[in-house]
mmCIF entry with sequence, helices, sheets and N, C-alpha, C, O atoms, coordinates in Angstrom:
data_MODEL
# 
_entry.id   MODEL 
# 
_entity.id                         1 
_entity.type                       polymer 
_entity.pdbx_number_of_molecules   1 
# 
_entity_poly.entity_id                      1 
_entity_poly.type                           'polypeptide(L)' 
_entity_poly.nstd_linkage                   no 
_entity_poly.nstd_monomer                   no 
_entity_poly.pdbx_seq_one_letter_code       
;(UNK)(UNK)(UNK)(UNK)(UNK)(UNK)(UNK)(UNK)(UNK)(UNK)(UNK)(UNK)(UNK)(UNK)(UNK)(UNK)
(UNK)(UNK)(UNK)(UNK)(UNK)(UNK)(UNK)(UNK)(UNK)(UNK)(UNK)(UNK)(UNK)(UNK)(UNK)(UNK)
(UNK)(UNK)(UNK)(UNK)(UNK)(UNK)(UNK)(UNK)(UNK)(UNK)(UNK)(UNK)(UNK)(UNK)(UNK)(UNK)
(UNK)(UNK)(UNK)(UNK)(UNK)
;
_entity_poly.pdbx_seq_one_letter_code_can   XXXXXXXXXXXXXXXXXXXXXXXXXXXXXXXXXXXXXXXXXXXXXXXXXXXXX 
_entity_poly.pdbx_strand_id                 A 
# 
loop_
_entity_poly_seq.entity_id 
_entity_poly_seq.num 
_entity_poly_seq.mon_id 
_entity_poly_seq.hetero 
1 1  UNK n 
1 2  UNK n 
1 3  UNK n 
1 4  UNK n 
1 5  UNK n 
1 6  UNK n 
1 7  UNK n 
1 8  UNK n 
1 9  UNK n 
1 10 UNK n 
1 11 UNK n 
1 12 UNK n 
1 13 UNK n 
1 14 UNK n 
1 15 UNK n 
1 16 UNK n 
1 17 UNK n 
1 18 UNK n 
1 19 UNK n 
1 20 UNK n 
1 21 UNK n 
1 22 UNK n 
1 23 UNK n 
1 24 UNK n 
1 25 UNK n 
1 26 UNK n 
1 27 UNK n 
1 28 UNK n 
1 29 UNK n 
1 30 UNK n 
1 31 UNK n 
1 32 UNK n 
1 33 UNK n 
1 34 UNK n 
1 35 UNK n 
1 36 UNK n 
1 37 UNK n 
1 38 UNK n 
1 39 UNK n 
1 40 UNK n 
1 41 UNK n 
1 42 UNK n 
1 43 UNK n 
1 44 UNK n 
1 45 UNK n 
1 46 UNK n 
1 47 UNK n 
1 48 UNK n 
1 49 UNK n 
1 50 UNK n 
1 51 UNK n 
1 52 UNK n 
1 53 UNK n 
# 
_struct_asym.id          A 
_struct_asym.entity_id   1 
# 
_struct_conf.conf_type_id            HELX_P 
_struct_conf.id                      HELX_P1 
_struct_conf.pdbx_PDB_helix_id       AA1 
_struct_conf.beg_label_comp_id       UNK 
_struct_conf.beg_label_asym_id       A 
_struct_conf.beg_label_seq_id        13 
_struct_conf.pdbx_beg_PDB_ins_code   ? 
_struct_conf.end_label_comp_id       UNK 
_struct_conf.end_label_asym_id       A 
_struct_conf.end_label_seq_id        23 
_struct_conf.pdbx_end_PDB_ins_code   ? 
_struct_conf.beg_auth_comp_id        UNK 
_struct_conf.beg_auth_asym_id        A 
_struct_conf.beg_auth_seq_id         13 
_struct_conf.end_auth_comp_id        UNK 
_struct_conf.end_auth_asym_id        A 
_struct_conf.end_auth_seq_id         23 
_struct_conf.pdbx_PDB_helix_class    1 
_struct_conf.details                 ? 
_struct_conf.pdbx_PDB_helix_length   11 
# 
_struct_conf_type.id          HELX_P 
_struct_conf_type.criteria    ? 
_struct_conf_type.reference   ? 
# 
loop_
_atom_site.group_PDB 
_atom_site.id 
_atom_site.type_symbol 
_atom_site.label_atom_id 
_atom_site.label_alt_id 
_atom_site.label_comp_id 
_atom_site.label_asym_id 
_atom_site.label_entity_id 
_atom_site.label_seq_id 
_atom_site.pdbx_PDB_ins_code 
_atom_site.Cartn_x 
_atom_site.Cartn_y 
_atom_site.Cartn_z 
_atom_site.occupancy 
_atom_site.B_iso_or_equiv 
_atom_site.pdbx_formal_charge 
_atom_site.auth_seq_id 
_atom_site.auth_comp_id 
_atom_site.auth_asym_id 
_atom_site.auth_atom_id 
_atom_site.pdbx_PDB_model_num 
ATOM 1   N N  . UNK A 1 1  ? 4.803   -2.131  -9.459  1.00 0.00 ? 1  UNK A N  1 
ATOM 2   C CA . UNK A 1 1  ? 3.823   -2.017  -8.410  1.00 0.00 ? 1  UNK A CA 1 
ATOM 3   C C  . UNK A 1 1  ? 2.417   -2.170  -8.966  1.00 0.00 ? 1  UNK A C  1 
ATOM 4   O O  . UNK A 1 1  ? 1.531   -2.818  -8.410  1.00 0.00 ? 1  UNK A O  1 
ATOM 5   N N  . UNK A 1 2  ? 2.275   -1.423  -10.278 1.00 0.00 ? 2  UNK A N  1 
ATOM 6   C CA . UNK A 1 2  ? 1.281   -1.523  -10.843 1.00 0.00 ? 2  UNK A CA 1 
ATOM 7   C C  . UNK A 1 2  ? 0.323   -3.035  -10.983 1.00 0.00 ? 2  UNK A C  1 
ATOM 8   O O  . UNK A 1 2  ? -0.777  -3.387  -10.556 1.00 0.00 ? 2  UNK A O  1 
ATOM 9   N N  . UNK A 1 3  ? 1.543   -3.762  -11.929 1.00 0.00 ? 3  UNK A N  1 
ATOM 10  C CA . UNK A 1 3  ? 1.355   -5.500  -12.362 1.00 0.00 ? 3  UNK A CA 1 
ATOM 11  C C  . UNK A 1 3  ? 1.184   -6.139  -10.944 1.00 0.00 ? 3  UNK A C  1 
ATOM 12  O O  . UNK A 1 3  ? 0.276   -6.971  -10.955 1.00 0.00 ? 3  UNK A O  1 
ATOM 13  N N  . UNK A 1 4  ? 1.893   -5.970  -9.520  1.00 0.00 ? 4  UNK A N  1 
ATOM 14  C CA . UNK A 1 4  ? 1.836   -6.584  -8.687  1.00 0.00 ? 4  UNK A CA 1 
ATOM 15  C C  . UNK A 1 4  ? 2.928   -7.867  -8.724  1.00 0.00 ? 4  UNK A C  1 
ATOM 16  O O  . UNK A 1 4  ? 3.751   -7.963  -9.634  1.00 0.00 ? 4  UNK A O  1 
ATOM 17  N N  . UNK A 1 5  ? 2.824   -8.976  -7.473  1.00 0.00 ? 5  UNK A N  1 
ATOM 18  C CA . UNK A 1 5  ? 3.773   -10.109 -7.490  1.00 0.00 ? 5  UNK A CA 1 
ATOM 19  C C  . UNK A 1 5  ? 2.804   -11.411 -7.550  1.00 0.00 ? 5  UNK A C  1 
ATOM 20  O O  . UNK A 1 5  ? 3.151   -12.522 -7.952  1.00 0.00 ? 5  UNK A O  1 
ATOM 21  N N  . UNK A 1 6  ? 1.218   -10.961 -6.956  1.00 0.00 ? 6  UNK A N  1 
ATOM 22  C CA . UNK A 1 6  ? 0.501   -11.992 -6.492  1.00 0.00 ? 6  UNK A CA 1 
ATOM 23  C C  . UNK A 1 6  ? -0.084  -12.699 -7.988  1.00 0.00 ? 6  UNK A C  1 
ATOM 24  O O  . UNK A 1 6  ? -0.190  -12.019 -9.008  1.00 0.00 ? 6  UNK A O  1 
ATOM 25  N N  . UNK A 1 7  ? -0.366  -13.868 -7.943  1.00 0.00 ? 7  UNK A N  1 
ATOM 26  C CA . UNK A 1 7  ? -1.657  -14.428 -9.214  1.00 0.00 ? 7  UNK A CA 1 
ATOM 27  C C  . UNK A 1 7  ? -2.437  -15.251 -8.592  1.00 0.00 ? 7  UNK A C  1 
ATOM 28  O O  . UNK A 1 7  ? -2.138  -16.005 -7.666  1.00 0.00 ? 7  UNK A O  1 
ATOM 29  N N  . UNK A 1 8  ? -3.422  -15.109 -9.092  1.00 0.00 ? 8  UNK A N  1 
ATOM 30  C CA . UNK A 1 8  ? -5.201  -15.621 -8.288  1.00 0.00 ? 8  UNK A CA 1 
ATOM 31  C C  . UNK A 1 8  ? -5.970  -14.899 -8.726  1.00 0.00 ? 8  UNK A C  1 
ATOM 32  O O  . UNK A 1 8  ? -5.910  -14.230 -9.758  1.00 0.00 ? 8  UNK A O  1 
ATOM 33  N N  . UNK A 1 9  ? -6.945  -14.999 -7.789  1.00 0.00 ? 9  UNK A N  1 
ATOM 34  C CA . UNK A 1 9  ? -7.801  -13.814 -8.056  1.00 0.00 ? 9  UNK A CA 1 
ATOM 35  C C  . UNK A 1 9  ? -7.974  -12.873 -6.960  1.00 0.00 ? 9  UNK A C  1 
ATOM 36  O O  . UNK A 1 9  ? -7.924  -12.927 -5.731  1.00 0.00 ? 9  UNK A O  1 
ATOM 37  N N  . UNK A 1 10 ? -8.256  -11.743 -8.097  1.00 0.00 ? 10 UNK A N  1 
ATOM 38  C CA . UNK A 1 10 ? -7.842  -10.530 -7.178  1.00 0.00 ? 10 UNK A CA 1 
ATOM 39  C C  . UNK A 1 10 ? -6.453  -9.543  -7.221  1.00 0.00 ? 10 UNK A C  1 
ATOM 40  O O  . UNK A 1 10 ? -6.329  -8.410  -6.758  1.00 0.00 ? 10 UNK A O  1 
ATOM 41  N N  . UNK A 1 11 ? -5.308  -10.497 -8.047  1.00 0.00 ? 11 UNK A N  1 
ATOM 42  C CA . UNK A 1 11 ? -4.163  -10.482 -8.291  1.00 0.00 ? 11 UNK A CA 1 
ATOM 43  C C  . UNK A 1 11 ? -4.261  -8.760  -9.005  1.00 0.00 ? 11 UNK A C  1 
ATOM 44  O O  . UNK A 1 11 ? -3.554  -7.861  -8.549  1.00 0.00 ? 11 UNK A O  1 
ATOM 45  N N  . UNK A 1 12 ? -5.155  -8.552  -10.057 1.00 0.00 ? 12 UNK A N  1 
ATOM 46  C CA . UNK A 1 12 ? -5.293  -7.433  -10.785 1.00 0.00 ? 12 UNK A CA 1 
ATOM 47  C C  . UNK A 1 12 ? -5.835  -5.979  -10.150 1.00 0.00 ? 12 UNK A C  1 
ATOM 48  O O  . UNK A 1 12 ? -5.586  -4.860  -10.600 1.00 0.00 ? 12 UNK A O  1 
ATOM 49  N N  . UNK A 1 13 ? -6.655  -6.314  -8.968  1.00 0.00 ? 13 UNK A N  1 
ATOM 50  C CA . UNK A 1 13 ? -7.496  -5.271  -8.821  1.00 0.00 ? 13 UNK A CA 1 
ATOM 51  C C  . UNK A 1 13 ? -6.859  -3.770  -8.570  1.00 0.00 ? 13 UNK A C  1 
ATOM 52  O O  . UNK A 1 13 ? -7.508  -2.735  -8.727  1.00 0.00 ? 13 UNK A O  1 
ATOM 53  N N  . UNK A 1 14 ? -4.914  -3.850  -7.984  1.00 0.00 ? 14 UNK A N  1 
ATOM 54  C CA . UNK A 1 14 ? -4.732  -2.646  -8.262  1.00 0.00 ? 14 UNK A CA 1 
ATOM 55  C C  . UNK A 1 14 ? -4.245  -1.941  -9.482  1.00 0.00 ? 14 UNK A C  1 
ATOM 56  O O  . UNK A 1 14 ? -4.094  -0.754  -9.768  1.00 0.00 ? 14 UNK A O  1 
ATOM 57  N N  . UNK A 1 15 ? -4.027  -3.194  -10.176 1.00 0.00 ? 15 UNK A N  1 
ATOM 58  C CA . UNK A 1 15 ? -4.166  -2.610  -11.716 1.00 0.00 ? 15 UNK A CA 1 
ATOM 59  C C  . UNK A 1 15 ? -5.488  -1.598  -12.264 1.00 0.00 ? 15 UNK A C  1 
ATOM 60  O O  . UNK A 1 15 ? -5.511  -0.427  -12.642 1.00 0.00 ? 15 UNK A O  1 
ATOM 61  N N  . UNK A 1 16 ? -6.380  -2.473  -12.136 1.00 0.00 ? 16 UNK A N  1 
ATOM 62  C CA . UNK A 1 16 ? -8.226  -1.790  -12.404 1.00 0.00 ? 16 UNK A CA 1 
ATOM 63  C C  . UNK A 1 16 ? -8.181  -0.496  -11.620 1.00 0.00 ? 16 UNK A C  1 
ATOM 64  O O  . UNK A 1 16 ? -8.543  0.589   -12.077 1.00 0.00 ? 16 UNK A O  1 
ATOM 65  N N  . UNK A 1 17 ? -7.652  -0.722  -10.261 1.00 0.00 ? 17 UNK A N  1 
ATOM 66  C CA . UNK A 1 17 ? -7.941  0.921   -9.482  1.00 0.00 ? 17 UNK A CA 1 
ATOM 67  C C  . UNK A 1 17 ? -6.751  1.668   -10.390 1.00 0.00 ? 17 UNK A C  1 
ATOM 68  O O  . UNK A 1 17 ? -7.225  2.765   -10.685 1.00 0.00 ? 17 UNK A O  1 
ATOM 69  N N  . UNK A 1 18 ? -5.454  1.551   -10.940 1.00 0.00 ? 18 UNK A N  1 
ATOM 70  C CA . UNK A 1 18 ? -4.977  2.708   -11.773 1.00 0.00 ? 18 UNK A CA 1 
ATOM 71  C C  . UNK A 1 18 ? -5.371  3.220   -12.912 1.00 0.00 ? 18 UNK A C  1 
ATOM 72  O O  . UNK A 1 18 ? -5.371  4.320   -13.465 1.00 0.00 ? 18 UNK A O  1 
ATOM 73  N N  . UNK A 1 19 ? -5.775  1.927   -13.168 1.00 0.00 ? 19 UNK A N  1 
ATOM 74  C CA . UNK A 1 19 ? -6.589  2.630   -14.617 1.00 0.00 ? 19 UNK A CA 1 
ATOM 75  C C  . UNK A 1 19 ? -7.891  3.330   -14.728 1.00 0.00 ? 19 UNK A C  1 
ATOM 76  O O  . UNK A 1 19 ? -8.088  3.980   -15.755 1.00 0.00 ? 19 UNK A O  1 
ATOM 77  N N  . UNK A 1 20 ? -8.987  3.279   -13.632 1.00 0.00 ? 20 UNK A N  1 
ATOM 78  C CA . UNK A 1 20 ? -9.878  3.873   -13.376 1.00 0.00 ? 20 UNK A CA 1 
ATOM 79  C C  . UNK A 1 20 ? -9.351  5.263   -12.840 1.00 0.00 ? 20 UNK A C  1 
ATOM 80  O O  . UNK A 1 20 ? -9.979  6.270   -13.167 1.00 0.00 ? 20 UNK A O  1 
ATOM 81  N N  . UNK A 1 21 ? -8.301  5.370   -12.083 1.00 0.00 ? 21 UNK A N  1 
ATOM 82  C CA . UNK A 1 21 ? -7.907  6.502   -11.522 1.00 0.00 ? 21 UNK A CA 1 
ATOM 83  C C  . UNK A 1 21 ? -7.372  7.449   -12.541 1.00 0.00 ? 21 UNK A C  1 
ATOM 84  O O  . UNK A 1 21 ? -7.479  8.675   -12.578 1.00 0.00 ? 21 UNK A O  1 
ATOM 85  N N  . UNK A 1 22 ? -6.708  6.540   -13.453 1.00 0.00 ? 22 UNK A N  1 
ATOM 86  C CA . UNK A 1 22 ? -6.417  7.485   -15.130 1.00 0.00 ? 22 UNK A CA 1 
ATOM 87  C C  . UNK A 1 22 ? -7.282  7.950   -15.930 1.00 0.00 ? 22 UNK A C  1 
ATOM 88  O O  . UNK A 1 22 ? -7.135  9.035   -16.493 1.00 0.00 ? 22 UNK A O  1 
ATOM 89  N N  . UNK A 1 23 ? -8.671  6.912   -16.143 1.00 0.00 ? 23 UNK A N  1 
ATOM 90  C CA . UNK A 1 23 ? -9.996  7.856   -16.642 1.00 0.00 ? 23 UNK A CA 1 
ATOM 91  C C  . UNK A 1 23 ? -10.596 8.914   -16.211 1.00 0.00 ? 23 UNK A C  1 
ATOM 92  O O  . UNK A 1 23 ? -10.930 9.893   -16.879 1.00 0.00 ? 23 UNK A O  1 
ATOM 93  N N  . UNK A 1 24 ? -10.775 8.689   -14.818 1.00 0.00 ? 24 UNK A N  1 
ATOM 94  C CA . UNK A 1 24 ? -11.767 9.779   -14.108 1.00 0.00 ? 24 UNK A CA 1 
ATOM 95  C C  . UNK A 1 24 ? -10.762 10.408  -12.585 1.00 0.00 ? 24 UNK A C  1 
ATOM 96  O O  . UNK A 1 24 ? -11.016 9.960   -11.467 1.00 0.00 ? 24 UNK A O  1 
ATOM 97  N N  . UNK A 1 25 ? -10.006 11.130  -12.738 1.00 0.00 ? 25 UNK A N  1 
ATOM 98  C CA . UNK A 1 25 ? -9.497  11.350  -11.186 1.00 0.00 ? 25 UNK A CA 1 
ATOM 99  C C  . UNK A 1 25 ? -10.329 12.157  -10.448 1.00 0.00 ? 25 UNK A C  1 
ATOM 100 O O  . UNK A 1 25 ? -10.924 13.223  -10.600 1.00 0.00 ? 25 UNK A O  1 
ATOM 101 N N  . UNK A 1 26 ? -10.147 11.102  -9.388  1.00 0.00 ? 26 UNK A N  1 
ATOM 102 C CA . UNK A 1 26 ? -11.362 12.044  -8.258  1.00 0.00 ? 26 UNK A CA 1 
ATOM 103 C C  . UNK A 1 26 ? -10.851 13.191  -7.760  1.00 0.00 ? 26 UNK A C  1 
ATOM 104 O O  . UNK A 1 26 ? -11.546 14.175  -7.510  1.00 0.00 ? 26 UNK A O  1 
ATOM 105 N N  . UNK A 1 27 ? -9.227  13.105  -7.535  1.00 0.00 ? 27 UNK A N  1 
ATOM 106 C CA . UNK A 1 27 ? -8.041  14.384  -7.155  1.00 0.00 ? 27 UNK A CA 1 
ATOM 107 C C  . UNK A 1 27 ? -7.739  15.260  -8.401  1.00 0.00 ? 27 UNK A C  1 
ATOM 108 O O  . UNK A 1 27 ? -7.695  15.003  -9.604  1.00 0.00 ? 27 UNK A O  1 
ATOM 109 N N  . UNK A 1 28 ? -7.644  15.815  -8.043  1.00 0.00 ? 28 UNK A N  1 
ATOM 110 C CA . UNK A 1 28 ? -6.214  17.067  -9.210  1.00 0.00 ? 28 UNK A CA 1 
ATOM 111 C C  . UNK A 1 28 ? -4.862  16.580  -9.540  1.00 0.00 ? 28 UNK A C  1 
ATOM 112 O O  . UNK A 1 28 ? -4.110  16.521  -10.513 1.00 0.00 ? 28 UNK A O  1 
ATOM 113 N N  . UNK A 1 29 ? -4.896  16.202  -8.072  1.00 0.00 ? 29 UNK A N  1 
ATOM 114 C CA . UNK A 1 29 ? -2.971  15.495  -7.933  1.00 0.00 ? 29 UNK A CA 1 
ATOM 115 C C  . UNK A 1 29 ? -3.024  14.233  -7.055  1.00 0.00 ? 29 UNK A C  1 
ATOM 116 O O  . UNK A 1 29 ? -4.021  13.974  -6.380  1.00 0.00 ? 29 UNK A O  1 
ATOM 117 N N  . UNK A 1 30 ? -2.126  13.594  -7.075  1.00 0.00 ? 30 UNK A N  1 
ATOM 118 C CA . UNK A 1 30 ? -2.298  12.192  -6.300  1.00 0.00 ? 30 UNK A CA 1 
ATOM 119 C C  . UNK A 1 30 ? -0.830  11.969  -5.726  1.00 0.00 ? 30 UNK A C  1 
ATOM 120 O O  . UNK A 1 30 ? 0.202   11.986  -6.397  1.00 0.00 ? 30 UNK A O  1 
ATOM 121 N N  . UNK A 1 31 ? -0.890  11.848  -4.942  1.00 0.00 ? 31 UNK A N  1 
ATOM 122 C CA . UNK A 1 31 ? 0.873   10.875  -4.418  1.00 0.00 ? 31 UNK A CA 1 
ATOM 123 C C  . UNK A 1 31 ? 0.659   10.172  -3.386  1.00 0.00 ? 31 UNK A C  1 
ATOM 124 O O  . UNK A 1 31 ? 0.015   10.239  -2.339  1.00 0.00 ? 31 UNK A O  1 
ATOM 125 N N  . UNK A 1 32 ? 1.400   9.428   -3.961  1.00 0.00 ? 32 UNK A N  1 
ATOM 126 C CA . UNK A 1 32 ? 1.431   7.810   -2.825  1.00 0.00 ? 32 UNK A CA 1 
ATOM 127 C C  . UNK A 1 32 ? 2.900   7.839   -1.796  1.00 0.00 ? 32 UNK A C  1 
ATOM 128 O O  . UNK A 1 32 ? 3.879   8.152   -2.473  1.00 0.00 ? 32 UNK A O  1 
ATOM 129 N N  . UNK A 1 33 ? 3.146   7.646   -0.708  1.00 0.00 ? 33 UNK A N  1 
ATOM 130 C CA . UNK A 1 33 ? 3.926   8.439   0.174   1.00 0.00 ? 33 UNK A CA 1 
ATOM 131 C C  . UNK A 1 33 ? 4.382   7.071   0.739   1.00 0.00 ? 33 UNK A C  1 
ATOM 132 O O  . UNK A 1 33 ? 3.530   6.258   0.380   1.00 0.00 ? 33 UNK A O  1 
ATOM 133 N N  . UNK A 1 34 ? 5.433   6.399   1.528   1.00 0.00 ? 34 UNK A N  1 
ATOM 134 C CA . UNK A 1 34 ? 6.300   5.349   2.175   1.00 0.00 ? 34 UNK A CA 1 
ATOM 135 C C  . UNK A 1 34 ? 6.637   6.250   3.305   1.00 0.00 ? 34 UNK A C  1 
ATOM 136 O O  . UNK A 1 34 ? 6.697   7.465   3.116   1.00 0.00 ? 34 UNK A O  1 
ATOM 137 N N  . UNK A 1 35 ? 6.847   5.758   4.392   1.00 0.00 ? 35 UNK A N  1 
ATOM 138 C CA . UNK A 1 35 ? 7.523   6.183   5.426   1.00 0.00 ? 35 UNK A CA 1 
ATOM 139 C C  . UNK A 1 35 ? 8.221   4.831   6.219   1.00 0.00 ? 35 UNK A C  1 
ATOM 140 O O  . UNK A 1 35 ? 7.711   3.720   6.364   1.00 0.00 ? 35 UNK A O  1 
ATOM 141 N N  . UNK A 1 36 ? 8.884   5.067   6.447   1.00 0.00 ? 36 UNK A N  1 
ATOM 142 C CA . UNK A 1 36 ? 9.897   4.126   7.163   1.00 0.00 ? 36 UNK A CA 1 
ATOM 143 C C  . UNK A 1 36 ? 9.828   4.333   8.783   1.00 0.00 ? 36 UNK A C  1 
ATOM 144 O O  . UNK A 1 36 ? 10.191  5.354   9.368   1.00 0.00 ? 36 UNK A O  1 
ATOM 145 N N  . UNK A 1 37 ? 9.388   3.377   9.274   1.00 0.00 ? 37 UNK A N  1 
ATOM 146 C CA . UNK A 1 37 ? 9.681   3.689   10.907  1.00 0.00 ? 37 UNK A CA 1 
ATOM 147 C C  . UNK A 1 37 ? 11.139  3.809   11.625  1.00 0.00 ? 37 UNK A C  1 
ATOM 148 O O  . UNK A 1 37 ? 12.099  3.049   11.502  1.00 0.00 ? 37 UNK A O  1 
ATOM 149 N N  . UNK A 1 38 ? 11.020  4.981   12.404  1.00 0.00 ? 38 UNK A N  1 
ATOM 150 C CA . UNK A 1 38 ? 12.224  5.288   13.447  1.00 0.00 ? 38 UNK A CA 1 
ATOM 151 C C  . UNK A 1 38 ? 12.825  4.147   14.377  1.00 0.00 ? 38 UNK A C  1 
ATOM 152 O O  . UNK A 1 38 ? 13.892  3.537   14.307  1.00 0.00 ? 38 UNK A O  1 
ATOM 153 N N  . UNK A 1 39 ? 11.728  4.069   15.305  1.00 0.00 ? 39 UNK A N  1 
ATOM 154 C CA . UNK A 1 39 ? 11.882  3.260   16.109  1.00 0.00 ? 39 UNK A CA 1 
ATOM 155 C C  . UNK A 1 39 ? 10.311  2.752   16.706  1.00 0.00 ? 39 UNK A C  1 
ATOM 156 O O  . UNK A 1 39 ? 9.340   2.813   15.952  1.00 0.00 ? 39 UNK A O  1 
ATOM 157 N N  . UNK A 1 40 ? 10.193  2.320   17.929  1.00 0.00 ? 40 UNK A N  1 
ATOM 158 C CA . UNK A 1 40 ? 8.812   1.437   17.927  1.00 0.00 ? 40 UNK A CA 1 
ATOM 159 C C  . UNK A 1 40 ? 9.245   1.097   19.454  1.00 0.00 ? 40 UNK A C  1 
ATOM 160 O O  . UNK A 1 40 ? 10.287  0.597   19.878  1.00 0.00 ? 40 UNK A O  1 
ATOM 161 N N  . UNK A 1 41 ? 7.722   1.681   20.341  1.00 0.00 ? 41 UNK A N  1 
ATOM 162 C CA . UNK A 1 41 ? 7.451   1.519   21.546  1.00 0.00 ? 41 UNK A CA 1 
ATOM 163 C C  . UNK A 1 41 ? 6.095   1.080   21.878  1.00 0.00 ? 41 UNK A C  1 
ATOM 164 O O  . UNK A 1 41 ? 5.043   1.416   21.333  1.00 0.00 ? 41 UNK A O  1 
ATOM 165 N N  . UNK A 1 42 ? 6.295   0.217   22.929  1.00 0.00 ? 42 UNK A N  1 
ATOM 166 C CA . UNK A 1 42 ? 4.899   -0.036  23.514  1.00 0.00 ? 42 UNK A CA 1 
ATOM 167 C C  . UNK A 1 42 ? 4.534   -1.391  23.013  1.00 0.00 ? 42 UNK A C  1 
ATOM 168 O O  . UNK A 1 42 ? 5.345   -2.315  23.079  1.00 0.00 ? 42 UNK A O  1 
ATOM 169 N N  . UNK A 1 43 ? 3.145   -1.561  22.435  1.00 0.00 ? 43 UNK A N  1 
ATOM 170 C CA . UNK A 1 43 ? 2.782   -2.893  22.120  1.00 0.00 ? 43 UNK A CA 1 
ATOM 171 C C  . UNK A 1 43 ? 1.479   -2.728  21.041  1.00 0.00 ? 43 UNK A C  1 
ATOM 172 O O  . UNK A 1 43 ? 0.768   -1.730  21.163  1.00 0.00 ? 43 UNK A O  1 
ATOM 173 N N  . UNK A 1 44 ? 1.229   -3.564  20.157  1.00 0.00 ? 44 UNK A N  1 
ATOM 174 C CA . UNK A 1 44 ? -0.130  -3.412  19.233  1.00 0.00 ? 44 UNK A CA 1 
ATOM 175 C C  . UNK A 1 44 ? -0.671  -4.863  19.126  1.00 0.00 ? 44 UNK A C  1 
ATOM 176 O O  . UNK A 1 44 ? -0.326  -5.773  18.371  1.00 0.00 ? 44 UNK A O  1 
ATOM 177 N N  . UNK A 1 45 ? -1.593  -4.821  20.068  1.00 0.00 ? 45 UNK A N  1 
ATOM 178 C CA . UNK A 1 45 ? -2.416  -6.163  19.468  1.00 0.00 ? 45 UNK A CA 1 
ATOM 179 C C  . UNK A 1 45 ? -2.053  -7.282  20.170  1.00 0.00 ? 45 UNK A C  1 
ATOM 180 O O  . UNK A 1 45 ? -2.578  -8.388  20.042  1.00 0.00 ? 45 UNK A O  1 
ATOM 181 N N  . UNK A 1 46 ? -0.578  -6.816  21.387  1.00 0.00 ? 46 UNK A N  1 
ATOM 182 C CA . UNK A 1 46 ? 0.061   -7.662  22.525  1.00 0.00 ? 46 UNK A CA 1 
ATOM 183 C C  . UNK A 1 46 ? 1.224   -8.318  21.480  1.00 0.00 ? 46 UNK A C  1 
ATOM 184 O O  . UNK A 1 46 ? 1.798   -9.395  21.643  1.00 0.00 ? 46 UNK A O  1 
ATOM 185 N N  . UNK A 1 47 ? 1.414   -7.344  20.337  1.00 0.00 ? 47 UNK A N  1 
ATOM 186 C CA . UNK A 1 47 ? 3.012   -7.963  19.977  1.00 0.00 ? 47 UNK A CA 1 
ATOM 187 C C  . UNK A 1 47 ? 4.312   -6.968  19.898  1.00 0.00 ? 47 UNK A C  1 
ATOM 188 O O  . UNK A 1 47 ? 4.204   -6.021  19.119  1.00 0.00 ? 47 UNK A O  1 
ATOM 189 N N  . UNK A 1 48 ? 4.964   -7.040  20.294  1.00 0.00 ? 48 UNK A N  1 
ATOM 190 C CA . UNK A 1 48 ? 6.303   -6.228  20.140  1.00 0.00 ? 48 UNK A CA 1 
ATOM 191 C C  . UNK A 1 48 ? 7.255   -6.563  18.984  1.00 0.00 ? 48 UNK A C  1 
ATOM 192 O O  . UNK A 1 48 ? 6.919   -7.470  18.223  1.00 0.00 ? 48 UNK A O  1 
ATOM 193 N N  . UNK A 1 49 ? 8.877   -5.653  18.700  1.00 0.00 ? 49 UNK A N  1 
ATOM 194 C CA . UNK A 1 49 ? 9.538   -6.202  18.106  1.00 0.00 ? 49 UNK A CA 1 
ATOM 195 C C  . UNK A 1 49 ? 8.393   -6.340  16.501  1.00 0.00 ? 49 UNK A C  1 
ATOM 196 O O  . UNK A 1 49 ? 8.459   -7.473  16.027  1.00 0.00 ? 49 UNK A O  1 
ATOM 197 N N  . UNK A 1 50 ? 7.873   -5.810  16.066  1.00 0.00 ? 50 UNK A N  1 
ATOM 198 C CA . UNK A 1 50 ? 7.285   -5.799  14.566  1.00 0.00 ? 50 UNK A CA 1 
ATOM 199 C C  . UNK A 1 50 ? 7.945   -5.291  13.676  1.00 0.00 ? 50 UNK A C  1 
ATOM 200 O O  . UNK A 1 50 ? 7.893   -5.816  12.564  1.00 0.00 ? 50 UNK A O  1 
ATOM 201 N N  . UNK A 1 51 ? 8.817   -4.046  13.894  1.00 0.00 ? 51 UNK A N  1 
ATOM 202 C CA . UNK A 1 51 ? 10.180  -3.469  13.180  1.00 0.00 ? 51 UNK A CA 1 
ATOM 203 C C  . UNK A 1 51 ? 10.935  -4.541  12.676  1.00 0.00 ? 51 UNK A C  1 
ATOM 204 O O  . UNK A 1 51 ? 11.349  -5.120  13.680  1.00 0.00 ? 51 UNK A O  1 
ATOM 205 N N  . UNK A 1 52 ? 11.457  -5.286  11.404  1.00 0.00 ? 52 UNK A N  1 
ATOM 206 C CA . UNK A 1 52 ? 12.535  -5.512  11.516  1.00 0.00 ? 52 UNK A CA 1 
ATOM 207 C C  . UNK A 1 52 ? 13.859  -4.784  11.468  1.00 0.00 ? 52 UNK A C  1 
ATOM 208 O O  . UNK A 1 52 ? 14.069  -3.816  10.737  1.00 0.00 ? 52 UNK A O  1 
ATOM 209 N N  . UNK A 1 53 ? 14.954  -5.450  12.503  1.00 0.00 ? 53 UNK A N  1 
ATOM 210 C CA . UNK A 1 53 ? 15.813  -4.571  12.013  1.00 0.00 ? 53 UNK A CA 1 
ATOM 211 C C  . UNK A 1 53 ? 16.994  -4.787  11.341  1.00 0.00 ? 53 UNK A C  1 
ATOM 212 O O  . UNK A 1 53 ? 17.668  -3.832  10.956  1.00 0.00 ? 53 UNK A O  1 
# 
């Protein structure tokens, strides 16, 4: 996650944000969290069906 998949530029920058975050943490503790959607109602932006399932 760190290295990433992309190359260009820009490809690195969340590399630079971990390693800055390893010099100086602005937190005490840090966690990075995923959630998975249930299910999905209504509409965003006039599109439905954005879940795959």
């Amino acid at each position: 996650m760190v290295h990433g998949k992309a190359s260009g530029s820009g490809a690195d920058h969340h590399a630079k944000a971990m390693d800055e975050r390893n010099r100086k943490d602005f937190h005490h503790k840090f966690t990075t969290l995923r959630f998975r959607a249930l299910s999905e109602h209504g509409e965003w932006l006039g599109r439905r069906d954005i879940i795959p399932t």
